[in-house]
C-alpha positions in Angstrom: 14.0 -1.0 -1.4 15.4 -1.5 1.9 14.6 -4.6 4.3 13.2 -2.0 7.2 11.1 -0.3 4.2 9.2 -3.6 3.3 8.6 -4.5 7.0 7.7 -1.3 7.6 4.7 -2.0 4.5 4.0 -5.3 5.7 3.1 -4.1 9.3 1.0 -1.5 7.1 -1.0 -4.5 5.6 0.6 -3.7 2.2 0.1 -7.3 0.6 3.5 -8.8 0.9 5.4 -11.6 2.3 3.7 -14.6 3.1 0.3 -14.0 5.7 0.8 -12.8 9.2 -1.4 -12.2 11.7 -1.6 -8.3 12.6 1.3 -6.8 15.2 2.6 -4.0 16.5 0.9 -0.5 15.6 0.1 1.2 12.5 3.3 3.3 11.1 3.4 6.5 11.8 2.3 9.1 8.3 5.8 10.2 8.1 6.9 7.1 8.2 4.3 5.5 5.7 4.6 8.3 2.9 8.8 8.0 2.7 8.3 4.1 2.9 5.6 4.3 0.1 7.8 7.0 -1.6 10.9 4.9 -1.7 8.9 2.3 -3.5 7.3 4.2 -6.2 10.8 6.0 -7.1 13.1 2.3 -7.3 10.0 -0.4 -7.6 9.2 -1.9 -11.0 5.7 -2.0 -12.3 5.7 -5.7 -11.6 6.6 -5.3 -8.0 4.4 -2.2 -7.4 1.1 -4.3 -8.0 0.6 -5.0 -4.4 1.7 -1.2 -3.1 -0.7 0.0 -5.5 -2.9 -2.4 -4.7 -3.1 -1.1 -0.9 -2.9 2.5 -2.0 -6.0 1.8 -3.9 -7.7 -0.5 -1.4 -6.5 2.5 1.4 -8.2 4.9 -0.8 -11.8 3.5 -1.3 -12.9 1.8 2.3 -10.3 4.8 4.5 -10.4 8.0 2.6 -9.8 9.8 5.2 -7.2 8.0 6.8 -5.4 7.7 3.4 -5.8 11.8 3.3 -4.6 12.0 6.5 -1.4 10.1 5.0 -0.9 11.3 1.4 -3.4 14.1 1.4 -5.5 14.4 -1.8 -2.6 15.0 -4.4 -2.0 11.2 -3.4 -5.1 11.0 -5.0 -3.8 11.4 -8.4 -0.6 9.4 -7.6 -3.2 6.1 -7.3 -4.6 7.0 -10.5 -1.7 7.2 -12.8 -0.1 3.8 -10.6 -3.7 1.7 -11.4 -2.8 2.5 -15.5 0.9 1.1 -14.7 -0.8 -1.8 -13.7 -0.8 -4.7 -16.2 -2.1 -7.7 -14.7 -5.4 -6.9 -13.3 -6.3 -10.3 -12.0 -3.5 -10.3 -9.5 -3.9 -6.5 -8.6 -7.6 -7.2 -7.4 -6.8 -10.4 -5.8 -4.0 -8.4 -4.0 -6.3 -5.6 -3.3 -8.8 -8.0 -1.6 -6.2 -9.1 1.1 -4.8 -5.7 1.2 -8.3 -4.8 2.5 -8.6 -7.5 4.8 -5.0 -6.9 6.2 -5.8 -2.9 6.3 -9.2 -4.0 8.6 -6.9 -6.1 10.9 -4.4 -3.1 11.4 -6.3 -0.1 11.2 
């Protein structure tokens, strides 16, 4: 993953880094789906907890929004990344931020 790929994520409110308060606007959907797309191809399951983490929190508090971005097959994608996801104790406390962050940006 590249350097401008995670900043990119980070501006998104995807859960990484160390806190930051909220800057610059929202990513454009082009933008968001490659970014997300080079993470799911090169990312191990470890490091996708927090992308699927804001994929999920995305999902269930901004369906639309996330439709808008990844349409409904992306869906499906969320599905099959939340059974990739082995420790569950850090994806929800991830999650929780993620939606906190997603609030601030969105």
């Amino acid at each position: 993953m590249s350097v401008e790929t995670l900043a990119l994520l980070a501006r998104a409110g995807v859960p990484i880094g160390p806190p930051r308060p909220a800057g610059g606007a929202f990513p454009a959907n082009a933008e968001l789906r490659a970014a997300v797309d080079e993470v799911l191809t090169c990312a191990s399951s470890e490091q996708l907890v927090p992308h699927v983490a804001w994929l999920s929190a995305l999902l269930h508090h901004w369906p639309a929004r996330f439709r808008s971005i990844f349409g409904v097959e992306g869906e499906a994608t969320v599905q099959e990344l939340r059974r990739r996801v082995v420790d569950r104790n850090r994806y929800l406390k991830l999650r929780r931020i993620a939606v906190e962050n997603l609030a601030r940006v969105l």
